[in-house]
C-alpha positions in Angstrom: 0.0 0.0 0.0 1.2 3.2 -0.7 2.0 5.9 2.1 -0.8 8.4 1.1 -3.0 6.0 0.4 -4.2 7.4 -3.0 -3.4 6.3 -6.3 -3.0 9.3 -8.7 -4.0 8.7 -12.8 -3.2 11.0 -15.6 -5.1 11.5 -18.4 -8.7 10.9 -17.3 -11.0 11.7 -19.4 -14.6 12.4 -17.3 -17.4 10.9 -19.5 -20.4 11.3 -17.1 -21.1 12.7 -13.4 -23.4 11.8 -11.3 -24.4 12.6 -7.3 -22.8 9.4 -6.4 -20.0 8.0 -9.2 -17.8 9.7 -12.3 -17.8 7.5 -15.0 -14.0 8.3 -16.7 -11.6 6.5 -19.6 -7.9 5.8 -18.3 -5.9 4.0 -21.1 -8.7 3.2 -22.8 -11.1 1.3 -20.3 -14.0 3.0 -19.2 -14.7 2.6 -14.8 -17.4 3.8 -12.7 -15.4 5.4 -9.6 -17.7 6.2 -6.6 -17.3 10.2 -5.6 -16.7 8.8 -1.9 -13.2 7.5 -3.3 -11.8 10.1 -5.0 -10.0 13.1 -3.9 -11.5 16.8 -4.2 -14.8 15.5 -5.6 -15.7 18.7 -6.7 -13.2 19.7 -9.0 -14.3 16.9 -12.0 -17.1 18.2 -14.0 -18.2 15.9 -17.3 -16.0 16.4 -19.9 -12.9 17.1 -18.2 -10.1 16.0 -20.3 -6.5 15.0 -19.2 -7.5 15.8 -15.9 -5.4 14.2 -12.7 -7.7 12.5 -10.6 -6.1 11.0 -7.3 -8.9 8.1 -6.2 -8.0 5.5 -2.8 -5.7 2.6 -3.7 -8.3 0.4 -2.7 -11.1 1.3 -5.5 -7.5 1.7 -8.0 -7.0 -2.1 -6.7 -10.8 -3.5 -7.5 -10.5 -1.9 -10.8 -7.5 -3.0 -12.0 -5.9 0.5 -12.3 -2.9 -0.8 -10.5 -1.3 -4.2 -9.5 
């Protein structure tokens, strides 16, 4: 596990937003990512593209976004 705890991605592309998930593209796999796991929330609006978005290793684990 890593010290911080959060895994950062580059590159996101934010498809969709809802109240509860973002649905993004990293590498070209789309994920639904629950808001509750993903750092500042607020700053992702749909469409964002090439954003950083840091989300917890443990949603990065269960969706395969790291090993």
């Amino acid at each position: 596990m890593s010290a911080s705890n959060w895994i950062h991605l580059d590159d996101v592309f934010v498809i969709k937003v809802t109240d509860s998930a973002f649905l993004i593209e990293v590498d070209d796999e789309q994920h639904w990512i629950p808001r509750s796991q993903v750092a500042d929330p607020d700053d992702y609006k749909q469409g964002d593209q090439n954003a950083s978005m840091s989300i917890t290793e443990w949603i990065a684990k269960q969706k395969n976004l790291v090993e």
